[in-house]
C-alpha positions as CSV (number, residue, x, y, z in Angstrom):
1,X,-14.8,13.7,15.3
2,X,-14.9,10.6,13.5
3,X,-14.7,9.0,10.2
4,X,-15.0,5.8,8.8
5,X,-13.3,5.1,5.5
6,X,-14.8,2.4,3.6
7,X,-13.1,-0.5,2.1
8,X,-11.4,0.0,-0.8
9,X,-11.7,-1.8,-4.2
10,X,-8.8,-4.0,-5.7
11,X,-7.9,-1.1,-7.8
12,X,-8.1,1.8,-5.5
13,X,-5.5,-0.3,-3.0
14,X,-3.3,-0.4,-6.1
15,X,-3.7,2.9,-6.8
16,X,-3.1,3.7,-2.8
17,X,0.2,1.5,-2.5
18,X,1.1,2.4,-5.7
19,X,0.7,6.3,-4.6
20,X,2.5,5.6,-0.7
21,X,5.6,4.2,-2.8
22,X,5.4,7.5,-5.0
23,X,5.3,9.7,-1.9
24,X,8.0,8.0,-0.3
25,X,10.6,8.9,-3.1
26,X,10.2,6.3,-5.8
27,X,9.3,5.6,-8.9
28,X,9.5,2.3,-9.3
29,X,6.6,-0.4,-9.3
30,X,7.4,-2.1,-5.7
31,X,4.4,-4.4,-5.4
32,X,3.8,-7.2,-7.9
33,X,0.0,-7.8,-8.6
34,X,0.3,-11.1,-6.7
35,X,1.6,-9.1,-3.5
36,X,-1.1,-6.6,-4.4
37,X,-3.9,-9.0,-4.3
38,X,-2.6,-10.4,-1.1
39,X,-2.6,-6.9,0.5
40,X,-5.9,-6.5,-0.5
41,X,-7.3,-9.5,1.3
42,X,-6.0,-8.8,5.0
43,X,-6.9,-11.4,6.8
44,X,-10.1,-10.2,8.9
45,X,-11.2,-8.3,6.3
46,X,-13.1,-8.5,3.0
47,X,-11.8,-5.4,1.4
48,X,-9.1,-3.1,3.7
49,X,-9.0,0.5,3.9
50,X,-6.2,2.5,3.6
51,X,-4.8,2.0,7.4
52,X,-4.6,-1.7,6.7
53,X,-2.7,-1.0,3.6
54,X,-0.3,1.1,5.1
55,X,1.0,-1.8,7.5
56,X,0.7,-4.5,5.0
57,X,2.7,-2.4,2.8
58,X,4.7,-1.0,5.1
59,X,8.2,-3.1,4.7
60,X,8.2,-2.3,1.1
61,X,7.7,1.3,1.3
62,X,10.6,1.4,3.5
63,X,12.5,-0.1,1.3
64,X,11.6,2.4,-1.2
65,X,12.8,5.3,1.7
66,X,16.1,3.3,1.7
67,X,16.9,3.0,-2.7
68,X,15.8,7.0,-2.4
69,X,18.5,7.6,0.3
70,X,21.4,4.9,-1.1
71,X,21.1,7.2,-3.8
């Protein structure tokens, strides 16, 4: 089966990276709007979906995984 996810809006991939962060144990605001915008527009892409996201985003949410941990 497959599925293709359209691109999301600027809001939605705030609301998606905002959501990852939550999901990986914080509950603080990572991602300025500046980083936010430039996650949005991945190069290649007019408007990335939610896989694109996830490895743009990807170094910050691990950071979140490590402040969650370190206690």
């Amino acid at each position: 089966m497959r599925y293709h996810i359209p691109p999301l809006t600027e809001l939605e991939t705030k609301d998606y990276a905002s959501h990852s962060v939550k999901v990986a144990g914080s509950s603080r605001n990572l991602f300025t709007d500046g980083a936010l915008k430039l996650i949005h527009k991945t190069p290649g892409s007019t408007s990335p979906d939610p896989s694109s996201i996830s490895i743009w985003s990807c170094p910050g949410l691990l950071d979140a995984v490590r402040l969650w941990f370190s206690g």
